[in-house]
N, C-alpha and C positions, 0 to 999 in steps of 0.2 A: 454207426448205424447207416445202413440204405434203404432207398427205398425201393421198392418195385422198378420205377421209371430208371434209377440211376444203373440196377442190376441190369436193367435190358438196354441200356446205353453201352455197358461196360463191358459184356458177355454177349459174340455175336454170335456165339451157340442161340441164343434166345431169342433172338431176331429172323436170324436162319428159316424158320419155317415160314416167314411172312414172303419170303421172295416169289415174286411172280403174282402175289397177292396185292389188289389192292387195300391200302390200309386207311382208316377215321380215324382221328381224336377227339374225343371226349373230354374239355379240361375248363379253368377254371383261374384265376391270378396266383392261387395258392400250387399250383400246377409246377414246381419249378424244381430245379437240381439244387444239388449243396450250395454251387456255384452263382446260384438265382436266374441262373437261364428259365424263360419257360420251354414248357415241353414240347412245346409247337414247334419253337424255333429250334431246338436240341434233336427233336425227331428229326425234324427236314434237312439235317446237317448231317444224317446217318447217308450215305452213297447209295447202300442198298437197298432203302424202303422205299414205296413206293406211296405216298402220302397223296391222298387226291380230297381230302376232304375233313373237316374240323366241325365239331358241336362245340354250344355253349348250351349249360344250363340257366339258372335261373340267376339274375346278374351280370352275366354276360361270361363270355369265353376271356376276355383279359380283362373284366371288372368295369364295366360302364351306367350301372344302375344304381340307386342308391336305397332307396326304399324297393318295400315288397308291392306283388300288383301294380310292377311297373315292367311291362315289356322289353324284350331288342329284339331288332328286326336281324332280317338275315342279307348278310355282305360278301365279299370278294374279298379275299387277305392282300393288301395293296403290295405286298412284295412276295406270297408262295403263287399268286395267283389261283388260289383253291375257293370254293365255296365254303363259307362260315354260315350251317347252319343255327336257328337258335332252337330252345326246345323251352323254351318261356317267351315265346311273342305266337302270332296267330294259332300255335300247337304245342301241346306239352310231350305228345309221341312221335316220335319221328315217321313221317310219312312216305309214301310208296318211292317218290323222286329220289327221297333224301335217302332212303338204305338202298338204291340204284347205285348210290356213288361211290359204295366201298361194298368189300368182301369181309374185313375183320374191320372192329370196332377196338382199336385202345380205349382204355378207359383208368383214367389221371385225375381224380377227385378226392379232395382235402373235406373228410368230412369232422362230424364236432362227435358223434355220437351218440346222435338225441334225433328222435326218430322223428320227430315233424321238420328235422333240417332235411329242405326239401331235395339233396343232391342223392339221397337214397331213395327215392321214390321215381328219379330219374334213371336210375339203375335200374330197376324196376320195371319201367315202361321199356325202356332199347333191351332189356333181356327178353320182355316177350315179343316187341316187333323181331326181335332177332328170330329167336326159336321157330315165329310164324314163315319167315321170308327163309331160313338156310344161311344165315351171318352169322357168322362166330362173333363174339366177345372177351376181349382178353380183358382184366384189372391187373393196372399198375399197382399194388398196394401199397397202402399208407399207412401212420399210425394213427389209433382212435386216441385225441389229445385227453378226451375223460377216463381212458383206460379201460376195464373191465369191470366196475361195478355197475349191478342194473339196479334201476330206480323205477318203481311207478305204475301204473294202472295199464294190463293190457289194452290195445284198441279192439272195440268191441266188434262183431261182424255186423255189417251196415253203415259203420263210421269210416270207411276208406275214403281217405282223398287224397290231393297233392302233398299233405303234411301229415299224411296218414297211410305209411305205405302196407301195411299189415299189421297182422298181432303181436304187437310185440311193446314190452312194458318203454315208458318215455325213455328212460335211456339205455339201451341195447347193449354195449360195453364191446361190439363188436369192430373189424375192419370192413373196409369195402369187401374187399375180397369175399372175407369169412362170409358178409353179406349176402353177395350175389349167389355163391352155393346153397345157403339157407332159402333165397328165393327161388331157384330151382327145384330142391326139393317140395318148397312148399304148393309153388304152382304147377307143381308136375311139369313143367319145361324141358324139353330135347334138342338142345342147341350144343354146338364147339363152345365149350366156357373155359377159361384156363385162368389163372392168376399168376404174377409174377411177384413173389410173396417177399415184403423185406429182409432182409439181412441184418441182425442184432438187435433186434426190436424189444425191450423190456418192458412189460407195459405195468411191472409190478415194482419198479426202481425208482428209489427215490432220486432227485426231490423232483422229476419229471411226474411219474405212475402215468405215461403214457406217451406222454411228449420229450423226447428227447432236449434235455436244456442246450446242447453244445446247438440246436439246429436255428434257425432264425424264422420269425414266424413274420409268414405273410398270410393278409388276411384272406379266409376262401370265400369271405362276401363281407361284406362294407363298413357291417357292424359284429364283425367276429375280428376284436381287435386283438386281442392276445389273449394267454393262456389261462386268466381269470375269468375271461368269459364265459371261456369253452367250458371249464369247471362247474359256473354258477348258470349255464344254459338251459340246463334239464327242467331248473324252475324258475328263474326269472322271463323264458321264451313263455309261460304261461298269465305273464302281465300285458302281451299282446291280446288276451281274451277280456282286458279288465279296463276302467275309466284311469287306473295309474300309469303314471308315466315309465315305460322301462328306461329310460335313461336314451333315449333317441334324441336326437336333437343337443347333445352335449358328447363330452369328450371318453364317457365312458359306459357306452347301454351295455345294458343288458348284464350289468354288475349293478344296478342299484336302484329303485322304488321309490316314489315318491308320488304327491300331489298338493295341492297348494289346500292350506289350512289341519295338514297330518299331523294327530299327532304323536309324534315317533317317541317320544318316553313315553307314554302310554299303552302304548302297541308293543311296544318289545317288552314292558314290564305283563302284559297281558299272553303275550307267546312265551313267556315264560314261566308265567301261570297253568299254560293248557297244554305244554308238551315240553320240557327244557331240553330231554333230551335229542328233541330233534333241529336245537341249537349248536349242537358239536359240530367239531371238526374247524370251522371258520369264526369270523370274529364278523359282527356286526356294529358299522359304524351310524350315530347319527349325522346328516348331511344335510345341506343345501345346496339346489340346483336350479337352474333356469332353463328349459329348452328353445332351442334357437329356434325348431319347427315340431311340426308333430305330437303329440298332445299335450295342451297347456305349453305351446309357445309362448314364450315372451310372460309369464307368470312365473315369480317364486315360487319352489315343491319344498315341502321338507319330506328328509326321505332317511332314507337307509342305504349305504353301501354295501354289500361280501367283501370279505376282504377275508381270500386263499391264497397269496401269493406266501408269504412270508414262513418259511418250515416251524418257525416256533409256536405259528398261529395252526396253520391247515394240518388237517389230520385227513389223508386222505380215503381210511376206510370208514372212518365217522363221519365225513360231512354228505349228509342226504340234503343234495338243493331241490328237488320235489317236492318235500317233506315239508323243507322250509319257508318256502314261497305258498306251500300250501297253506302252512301254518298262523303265515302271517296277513290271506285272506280270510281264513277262521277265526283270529283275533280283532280282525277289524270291522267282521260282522257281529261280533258279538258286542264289540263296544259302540256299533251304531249300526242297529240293525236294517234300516231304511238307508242306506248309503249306496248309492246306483253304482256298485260295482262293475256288474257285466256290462261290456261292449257292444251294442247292440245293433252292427255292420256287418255286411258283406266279408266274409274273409277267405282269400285266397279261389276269391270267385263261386266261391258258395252262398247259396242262400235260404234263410229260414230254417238255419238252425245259428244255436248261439255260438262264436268264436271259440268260447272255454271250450267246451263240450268237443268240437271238432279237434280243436289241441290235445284236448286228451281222450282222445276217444269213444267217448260215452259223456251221458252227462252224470257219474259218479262222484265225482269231485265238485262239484258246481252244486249237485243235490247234500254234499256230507255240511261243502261249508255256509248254506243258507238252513239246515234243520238244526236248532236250538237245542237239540235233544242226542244229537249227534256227537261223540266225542273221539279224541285221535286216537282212541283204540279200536274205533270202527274203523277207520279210513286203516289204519298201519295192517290192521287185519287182514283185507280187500287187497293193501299191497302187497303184502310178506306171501299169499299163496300166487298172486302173479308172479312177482320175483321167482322164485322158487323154483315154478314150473317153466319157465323161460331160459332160467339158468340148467336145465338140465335138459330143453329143445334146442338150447345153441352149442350140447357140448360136442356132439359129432363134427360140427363144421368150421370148430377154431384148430387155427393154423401154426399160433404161437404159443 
């Protein structure tokens, strides 16, 4: 398999039109060749590009941030000598100076697949400053490591934010690439947009279903450690809405739940009470954790692991982590209905609405699993014609 970046390394047919052009990158740590060059420094080794400028999104361009709602500023690359804009410190669109400094825009971003990961909302904004100013945008593409299933509740109109790039259910099942065409069409945009689309990309092959196992995974942000996360993101990125811990502050977030006095035989005997089948696919382990920071530092959790690594365990057209993280706030409100679930912060510099709600778009999910009356055939209902209709708006624009 290649990627996008490696084909227009390898083929100067594809490079070719950029001559005389000044060229941007767009990238990220996960950004890098088979070889684990980044792309910065693999660009700027081509003789005939003209490279005068670099973004970073959220995190940074070679990975300097560690938590969310934490800025980088913008630098000088101490040996291309280029300006490194950021597009997560004082602006999240790139401004008038900053698309002065190029003519085409690369764009080399390792996304998860799950639409509040904010590296697609960042596509997003440089395809419309693009369209407004006369800059093109190429996509290197990559593969989506959750593959092709979608999971979960459209974002409703009114709920767009930085982790809400449009309607489109939590997990999209798309590539960049496929992406930025689907936003084109949808925001009616008239820009140069071209994708440099992989080569051998199976998104439907085991035991990857998206991620190629020969490839090596670097993280595209800090707490995207490997390919169980990417997996279990769609619903464990929805305990950042809640008082549980997603596993921050220990060696393995955003694979596992917890909080200090949970209790986890209770909870999983009661999600499998109220929906078993939306238990498939992975194995559910009970745990104990401590986080080092970030909610409920330095306190015992007891919790729950996913655990989708293993081919004997993960099923990959069975396991719905939406479903499942949903399920397991619907079981824990039902066994303590006063339990200060929701998070009740600023998130992602939003304010005065609740975090859940913004994550998932509406507050559908936040209203199914506090009404008592409510059961998983409401909520799977609400999803199955989202799915549905998403799976057959994204099928013009896929490439593989």
């Amino acid at each position: 398999m290649k990627t996008g970046l490696e084909r227009f390394l390898d083929d100067p047919a594809l490079h070719a039109p950029l001559q005389g052009r000044r060229v941007a990158l767009l990238a990220h740590p996960a950004s890098v060749t088979r070889g684990l060059a980044h792309s910065l420094d693999a660009l700027a080794a081509l003789p005939d590009l003209q490279l005068t400028a670099a973004f970073g999104p959220q995190h940074g361009l070679r990975g300097d941030k560690q938590d969310n709602m934490v800025e980088s500023p913008d630098y000088t690359d101490p040996r291309l000598g280029i300006p490194v804009f950021s597009l997560y410190g004082d602006v999240r669109r790139p401004t008038e100076a900053m698309l002065d400094s190029f003519d085409v825009l690369l764009v080399d971003l390792q996304d998860l697949g799950c639409r509040i990961y904010t590296f697609i909302t960042t596509l997003r904004y440089v395809l419309e400053a693009a369209a407004r100013t006369g800059k093109a945008v190429w996509v290197l593409d990559r593969p989506n490591p959750a593959g092709r299933p979608v999971e979960g509740l459209t974002l409703h109109p009114g709920w767009e934010s930085f982790v809400g790039a449009g309607p489109m259910p939590m997990r999209h099942g798309m590539t960049m690439g496929e992406l930025g065409h689907w936003f084109i069409a949808h925001l009616g945009l008239r820009l140069e947009y071209r994708v440099i689309p992989m080569e051998g990309w199976r998104p439907d092959a085991a035991p990857g279903f998206g991620w190629p196992p020969e490839r090596t995974w670097v993280n595209p942000s800090p707490n995207a450690a490997n390919l169980s996360m990417a997996r279990a993101y769609a619903g464990t990125v929805m305990l950042e809405g809640t008082t549980l811990s997603e596993g921050r502050g220990t060696t393995r977030p955003l694979e596992l739940f917890g909080a200090p006095g949970l209790d986890t035989g209770r909870l999983l005997a009661g999600m499998r009470a109220l929906a078993p089948e939306w238990l498939r696919g992975c194995v559910l382990r009970a745990c104990w954790f401590e986080p080092t920071f970030h909610k409920h530092a330095g306190q015992l959790c007891a919790g729950m692991q996913i655990h989708v690594e293993d081919p004997a365990h993960y099923d990959h057209a069975a396991f719905r982590p939406w479903r499942l993280q949903a399920l397991a706030f619907k079981a824990l409100r039902a066994q303590a209905p006063s339990y200060p679930l929701w998070r009740d912060v600023a998130y992602e510099y939003e304010h005065g609405r609740l975090a859940i709600d913004l994550i998932n778009g509406s507050p559908l999910l936040r209203e199914w699993v506090d009404d008592p009356a409510a059961a998983p055939a409401d909520l799977d209902a609400l999803a199955r014609a989202d799915e549905s209709a998403w799976i057959e708006e994204r099928r013009p624009f896929l490439l593989y």
